[in-house]
C-alpha positions as CSV (number, residue, x, y, z in Angstrom):
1,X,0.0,0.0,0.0
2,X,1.3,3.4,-0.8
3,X,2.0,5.6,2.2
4,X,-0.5,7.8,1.3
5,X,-3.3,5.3,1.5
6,X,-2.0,3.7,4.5
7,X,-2.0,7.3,6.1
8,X,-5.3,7.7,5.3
9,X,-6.2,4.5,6.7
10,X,-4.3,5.7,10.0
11,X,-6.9,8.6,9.9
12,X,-10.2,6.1,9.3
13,X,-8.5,3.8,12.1
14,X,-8.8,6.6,14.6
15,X,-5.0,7.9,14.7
16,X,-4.0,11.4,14.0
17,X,-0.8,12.0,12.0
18,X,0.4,15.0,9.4
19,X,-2.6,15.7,7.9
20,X,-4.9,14.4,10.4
21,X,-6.1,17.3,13.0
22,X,-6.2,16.5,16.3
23,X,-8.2,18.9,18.5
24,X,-6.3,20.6,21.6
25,X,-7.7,21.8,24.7
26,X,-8.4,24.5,23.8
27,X,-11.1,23.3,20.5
28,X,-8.6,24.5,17.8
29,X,-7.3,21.8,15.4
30,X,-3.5,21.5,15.7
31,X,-1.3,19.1,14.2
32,X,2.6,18.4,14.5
33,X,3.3,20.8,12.0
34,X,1.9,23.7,13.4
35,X,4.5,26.8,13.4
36,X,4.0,26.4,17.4
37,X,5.1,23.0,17.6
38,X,7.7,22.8,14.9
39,X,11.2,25.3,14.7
40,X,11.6,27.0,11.1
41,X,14.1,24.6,9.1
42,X,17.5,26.0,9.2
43,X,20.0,24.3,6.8
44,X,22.6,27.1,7.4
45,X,23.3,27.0,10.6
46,X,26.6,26.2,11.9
47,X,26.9,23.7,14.5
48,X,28.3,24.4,17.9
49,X,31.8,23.0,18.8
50,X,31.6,20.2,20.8
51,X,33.7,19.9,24.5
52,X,37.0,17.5,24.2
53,X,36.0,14.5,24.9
54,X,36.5,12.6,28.7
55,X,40.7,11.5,29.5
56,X,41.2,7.5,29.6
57,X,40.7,6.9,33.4
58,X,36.9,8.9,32.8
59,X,36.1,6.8,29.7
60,X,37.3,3.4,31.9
61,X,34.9,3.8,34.5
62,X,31.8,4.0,32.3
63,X,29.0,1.4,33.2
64,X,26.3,2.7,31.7
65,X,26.5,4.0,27.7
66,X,23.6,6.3,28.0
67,X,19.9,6.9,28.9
68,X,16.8,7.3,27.7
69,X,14.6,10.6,28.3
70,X,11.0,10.4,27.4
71,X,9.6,13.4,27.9
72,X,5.6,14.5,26.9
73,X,5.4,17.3,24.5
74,X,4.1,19.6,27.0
75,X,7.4,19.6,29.4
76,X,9.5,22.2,30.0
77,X,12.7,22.0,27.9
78,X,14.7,22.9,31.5
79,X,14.3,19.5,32.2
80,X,15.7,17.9,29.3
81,X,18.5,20.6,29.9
82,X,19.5,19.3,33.0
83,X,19.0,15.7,32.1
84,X,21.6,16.1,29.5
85,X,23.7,18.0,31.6
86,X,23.8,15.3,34.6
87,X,24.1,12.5,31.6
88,X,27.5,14.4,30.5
89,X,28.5,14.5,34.0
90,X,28.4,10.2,34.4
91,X,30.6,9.8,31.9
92,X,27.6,8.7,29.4
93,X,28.1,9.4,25.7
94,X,24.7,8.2,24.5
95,X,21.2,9.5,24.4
96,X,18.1,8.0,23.3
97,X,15.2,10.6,23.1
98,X,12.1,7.6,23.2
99,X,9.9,9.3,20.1
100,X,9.6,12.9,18.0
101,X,5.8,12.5,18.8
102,X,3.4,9.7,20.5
103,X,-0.2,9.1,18.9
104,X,-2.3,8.3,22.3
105,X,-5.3,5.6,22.6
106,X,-7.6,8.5,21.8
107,X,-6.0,9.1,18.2
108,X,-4.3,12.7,19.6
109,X,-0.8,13.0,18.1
110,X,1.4,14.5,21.2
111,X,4.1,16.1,19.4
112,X,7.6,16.7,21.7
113,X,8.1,20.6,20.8
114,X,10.7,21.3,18.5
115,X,12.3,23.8,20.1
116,X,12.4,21.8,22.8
117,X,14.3,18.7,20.5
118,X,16.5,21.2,19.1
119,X,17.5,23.0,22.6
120,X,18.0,19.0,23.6
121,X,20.4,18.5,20.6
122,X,22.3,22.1,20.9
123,X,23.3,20.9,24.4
124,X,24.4,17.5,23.5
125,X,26.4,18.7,20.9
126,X,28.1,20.8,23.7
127,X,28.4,17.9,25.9
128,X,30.1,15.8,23.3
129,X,27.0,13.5,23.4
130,X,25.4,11.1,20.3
131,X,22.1,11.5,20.4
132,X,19.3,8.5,18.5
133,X,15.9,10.2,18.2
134,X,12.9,7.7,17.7
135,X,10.0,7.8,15.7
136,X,6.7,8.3,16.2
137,X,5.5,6.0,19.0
138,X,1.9,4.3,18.4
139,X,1.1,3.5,22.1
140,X,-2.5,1.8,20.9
141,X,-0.1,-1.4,19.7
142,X,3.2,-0.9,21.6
143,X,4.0,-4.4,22.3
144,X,0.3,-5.8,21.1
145,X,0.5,-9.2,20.2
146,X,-2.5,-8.3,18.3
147,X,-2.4,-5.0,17.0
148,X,1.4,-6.8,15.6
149,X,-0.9,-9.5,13.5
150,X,-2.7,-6.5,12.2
151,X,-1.8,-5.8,8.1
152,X,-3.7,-3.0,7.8
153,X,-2.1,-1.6,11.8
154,X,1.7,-2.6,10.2
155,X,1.0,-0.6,7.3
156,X,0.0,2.6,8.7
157,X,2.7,2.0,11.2
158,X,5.1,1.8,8.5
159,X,3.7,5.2,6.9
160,X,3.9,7.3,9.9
161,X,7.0,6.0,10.9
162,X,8.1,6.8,7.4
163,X,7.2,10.4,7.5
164,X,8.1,10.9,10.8
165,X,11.9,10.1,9.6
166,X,11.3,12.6,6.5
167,X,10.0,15.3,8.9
168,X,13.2,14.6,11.4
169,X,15.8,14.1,8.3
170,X,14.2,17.9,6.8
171,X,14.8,20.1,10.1
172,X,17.2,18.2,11.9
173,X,20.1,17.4,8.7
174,X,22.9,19.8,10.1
175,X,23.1,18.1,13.3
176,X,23.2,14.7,11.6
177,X,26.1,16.1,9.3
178,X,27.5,17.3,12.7
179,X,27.4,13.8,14.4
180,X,25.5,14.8,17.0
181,X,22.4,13.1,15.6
182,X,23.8,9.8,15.8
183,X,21.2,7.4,15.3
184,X,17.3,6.3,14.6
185,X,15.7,4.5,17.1
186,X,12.9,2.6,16.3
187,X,10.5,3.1,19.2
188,X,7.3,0.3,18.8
189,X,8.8,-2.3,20.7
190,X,9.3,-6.3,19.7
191,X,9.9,-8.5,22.8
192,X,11.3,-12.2,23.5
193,X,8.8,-14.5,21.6
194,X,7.2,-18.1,23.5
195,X,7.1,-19.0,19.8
196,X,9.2,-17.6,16.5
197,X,6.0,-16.5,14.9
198,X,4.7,-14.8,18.2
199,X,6.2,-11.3,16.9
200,X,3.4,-11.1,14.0
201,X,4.6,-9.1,11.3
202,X,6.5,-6.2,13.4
203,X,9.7,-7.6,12.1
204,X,7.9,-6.1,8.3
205,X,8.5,-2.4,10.2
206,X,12.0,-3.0,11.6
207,X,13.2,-4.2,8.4
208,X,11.4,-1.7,6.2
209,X,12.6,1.6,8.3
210,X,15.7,0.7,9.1
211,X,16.4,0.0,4.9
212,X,14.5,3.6,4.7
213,X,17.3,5.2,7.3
214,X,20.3,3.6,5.8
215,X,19.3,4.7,2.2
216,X,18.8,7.9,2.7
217,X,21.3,8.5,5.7
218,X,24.6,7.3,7.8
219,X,22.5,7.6,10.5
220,X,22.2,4.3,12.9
221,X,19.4,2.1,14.0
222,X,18.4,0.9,17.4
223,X,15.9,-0.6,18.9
224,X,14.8,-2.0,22.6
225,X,13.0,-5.1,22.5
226,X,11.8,-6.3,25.9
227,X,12.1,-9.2,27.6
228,X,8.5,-11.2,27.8
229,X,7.5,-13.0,31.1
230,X,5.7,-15.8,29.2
231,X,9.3,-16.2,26.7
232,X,10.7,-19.7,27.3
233,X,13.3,-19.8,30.0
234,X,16.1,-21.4,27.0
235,X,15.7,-18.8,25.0
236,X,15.5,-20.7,22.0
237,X,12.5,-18.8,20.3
238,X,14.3,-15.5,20.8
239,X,17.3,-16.9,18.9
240,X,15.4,-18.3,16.0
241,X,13.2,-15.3,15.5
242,X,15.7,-12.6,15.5
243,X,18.3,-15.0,13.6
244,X,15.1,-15.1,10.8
245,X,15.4,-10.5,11.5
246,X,19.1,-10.2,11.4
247,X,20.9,-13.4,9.4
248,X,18.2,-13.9,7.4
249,X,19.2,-16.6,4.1
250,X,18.9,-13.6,1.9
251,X,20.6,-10.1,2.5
252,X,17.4,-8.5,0.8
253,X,15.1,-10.1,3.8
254,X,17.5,-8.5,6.5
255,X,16.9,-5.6,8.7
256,X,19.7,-3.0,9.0
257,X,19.9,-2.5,12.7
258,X,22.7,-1.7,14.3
259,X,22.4,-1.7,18.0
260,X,19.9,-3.9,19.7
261,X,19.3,-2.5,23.6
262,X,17.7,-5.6,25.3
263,X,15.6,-4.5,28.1
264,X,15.6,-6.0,31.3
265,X,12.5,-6.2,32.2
266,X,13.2,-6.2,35.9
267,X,11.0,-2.6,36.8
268,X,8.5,-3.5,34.0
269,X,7.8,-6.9,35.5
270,X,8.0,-6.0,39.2
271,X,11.1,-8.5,39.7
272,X,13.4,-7.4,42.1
273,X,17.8,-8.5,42.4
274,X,17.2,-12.6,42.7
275,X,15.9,-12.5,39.4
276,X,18.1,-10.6,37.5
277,X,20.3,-13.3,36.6
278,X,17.5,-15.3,35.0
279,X,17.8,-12.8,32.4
280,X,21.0,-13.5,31.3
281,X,20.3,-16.5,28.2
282,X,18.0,-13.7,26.6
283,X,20.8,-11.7,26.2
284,X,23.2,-14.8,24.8
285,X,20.2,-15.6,22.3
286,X,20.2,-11.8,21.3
287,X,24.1,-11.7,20.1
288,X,23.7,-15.4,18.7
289,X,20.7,-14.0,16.7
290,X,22.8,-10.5,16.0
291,X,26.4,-12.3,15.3
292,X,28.3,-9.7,13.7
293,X,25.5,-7.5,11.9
294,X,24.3,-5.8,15.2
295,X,25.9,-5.0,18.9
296,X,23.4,-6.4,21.6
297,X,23.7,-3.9,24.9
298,X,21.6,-3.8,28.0
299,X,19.1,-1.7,28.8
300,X,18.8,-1.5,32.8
301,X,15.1,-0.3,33.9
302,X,15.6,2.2,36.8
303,X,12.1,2.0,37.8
304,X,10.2,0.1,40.1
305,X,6.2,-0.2,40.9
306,X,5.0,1.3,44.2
307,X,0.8,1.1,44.6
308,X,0.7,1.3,40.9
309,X,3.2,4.5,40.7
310,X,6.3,4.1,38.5
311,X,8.9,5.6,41.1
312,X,13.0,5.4,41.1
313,X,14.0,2.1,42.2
314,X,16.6,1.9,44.9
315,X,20.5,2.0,44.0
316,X,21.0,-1.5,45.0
317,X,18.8,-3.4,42.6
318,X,20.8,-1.2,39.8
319,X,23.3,-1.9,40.9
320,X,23.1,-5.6,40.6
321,X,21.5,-5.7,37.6
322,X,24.0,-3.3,36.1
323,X,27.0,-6.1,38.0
324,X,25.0,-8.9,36.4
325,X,24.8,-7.7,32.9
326,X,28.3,-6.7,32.6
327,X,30.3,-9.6,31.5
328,X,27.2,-10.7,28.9
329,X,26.7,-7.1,27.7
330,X,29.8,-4.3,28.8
331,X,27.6,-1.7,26.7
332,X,24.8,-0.4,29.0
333,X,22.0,2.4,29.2
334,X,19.3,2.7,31.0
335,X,15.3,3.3,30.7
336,X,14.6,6.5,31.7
337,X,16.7,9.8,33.0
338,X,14.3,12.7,33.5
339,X,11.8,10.7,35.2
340,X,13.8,8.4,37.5
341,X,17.5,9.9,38.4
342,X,16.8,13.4,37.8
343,X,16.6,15.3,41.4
344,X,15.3,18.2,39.6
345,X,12.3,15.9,37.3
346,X,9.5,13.8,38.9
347,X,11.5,11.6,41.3
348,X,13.3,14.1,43.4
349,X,14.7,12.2,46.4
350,X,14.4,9.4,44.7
351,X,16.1,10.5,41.8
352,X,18.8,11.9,43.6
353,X,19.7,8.7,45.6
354,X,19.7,6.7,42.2
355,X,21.9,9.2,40.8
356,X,24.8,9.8,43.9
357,X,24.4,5.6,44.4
358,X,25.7,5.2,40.6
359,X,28.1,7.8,40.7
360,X,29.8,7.0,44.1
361,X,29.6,3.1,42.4
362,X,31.3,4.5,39.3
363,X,34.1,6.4,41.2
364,X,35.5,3.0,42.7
365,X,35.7,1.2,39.4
């Protein structure tokens, strides 16, 4: 289907993309291109100089690659700000901003503000940080086995994916040509199948946007798949189904992905340190199934379940999940800054004790 039908279909299934007006607050239709929500494109601006990179001993203590910052539309950029600032300061060189814009269960495209992406990629470029910025996000089917068996749900996918990467690759060029736009990351998320055919066709939309990125840019492609609590304990399934994604008998079948960031599962699932090293086969199956076509890191979940509240989980489960997945996967980040170790976001205290925990950890590496 031509993206312009399957766009149209994305309208009739109830989701608003370019094109499609959502209706704010206020009763005024509004859209992700609206002047308000979108910077002017700027192909002649010249991109800051970057800070020297971190000496030896700073680059040898780094445990954790990078983090994640998911941030709704409506935040203040200050956050992000200091977010990126704090990420500098543990020795990170990696961020993964979670999605451009997320399309909500009511069809209402949330778009994250452009000035507020562009302040995010001005500082990292001063921080000497690589920054992967995902794609739009489709929460109705994030990680819906059923939405994933869908056609019609994989094709519009596929289209607003695909013109989210347009819009991003129009206003944000300089900064790729710079290096501080690093990367694509591909935000609608596979997990660890019970079966190799669990994964529907999602593996259609990894394959056909990370071939869109690679013709068109130098730009990587990442992804987080999660680990699944009903995935078979051997892992076997997870090995054969991304083998099929990654090694597939034919290079025209293969998906051009570049890093996989397998998460943990541990917050998502409610599992606490004892089970941390039950993960670890998962991560064997996913560099068996990458080989040498993608790197396999670890994506440590920094957040625990409290009376239904995602809050910071203590330092100590990190910690050992961190210590766990070190000699399986060396190259870590971690799921999500702003809300969870940022003093100044959401989490405060909590935030604060995650953050000084880490950092004291990191100083006796």
């Amino acid at each position: 289907m031509r993206n312009a039908l399957a766009l149209a279909l994305l309208c009739v299934l109830g989701f608003s993309i370019v094109g499609c007006s959502s209706i704010d607050a206020a009763g005024a239709p509004k859209t992700c291109d609206d002047p308000a929500t979108r910077s002017a494109k700027d192909t002649t601006i010249a991109p800051r100089v970057a800070a020297a990179p971190g000496d030896g001993s700073q680059q040898a203590r780094k445990r954790l690659r990078g983090f994640f910052l998911q941030v709704p539309g409506e935040q203040d950029s200050s956050l992000w700000k200091s977010s990126i600032d704090e990420i500098a300061a543990l020795g990170a060189d990696t961020v993964i901003i979670q999605t451009e814009s997320y399309v909500n269960t009511a069809g209402k495209r949330n778009c994250v503000e452009r000035l507020t992406l562009k302040a995010a990629l001005e500082e990292a470029q001063l921080k000497n940080l690589k920054v992967h910025i995902g794609l739009a996000l489709l929460e109705e089917g994030n990680g819906n086995r059923e939405a994933a068996k869908k056609s019609e749900w994989i094709e519009a996918l596929i289209a607003a994916s695909t013109d989210s990467f347009n819009r991003l690759w129009d206003e944000y060029q300089p900064y790729a040509q710079s290096g501080t736009w690093a990367g694509v990351y591909l935000p609608e998320e596979l997990w660890t199948p019970a079966d190799p055919d669990d994964l529907g066709q999602l593996p259609m939309y990894v394959k056909q946007l990370s071939r869109l990125v690679k013709t068109q840019s130098n730009l990587k492609v990442s992804m987080s798949p999660f680990i699944n609590s009903q995935a078979n304990n051997d892992a076997n399934a997870t090995r054969t189904a991304f083998t099929k994604l990654f090694q597939p008998p034919t290079q025209s079948e293969r998906a051009e992905v570049d890093v996989v960031m397998l998460q943990d599962g541990i917050g998502a699932r409610g599992l606490g340190s004892a089970d941390v090293a039950a993960q670890v086969p998962f991560y064997q199956a996913m560099k068996d199934a990458c080989g040498t076509r993608c790197d396999v890191w670890a994506n440590v979940e920094s957040f625990a379940d409290v009376s239904g509240q995602r809050v910071s989980a203590p330092w100590e489960r990190v910690r050992t999940q961190i210590e766990t997945l070190l000699p399986i996967a060396p190259n870590q980040v971690s799921f999500e800054y702003s809300q969870h170790w940022n003093a100044k976001g959401p989490a405060r205290a909590g935030g604060k004790l995650l953050y000084d925990g880490f950092d004291a950890w990191r100083d006796r590496r």
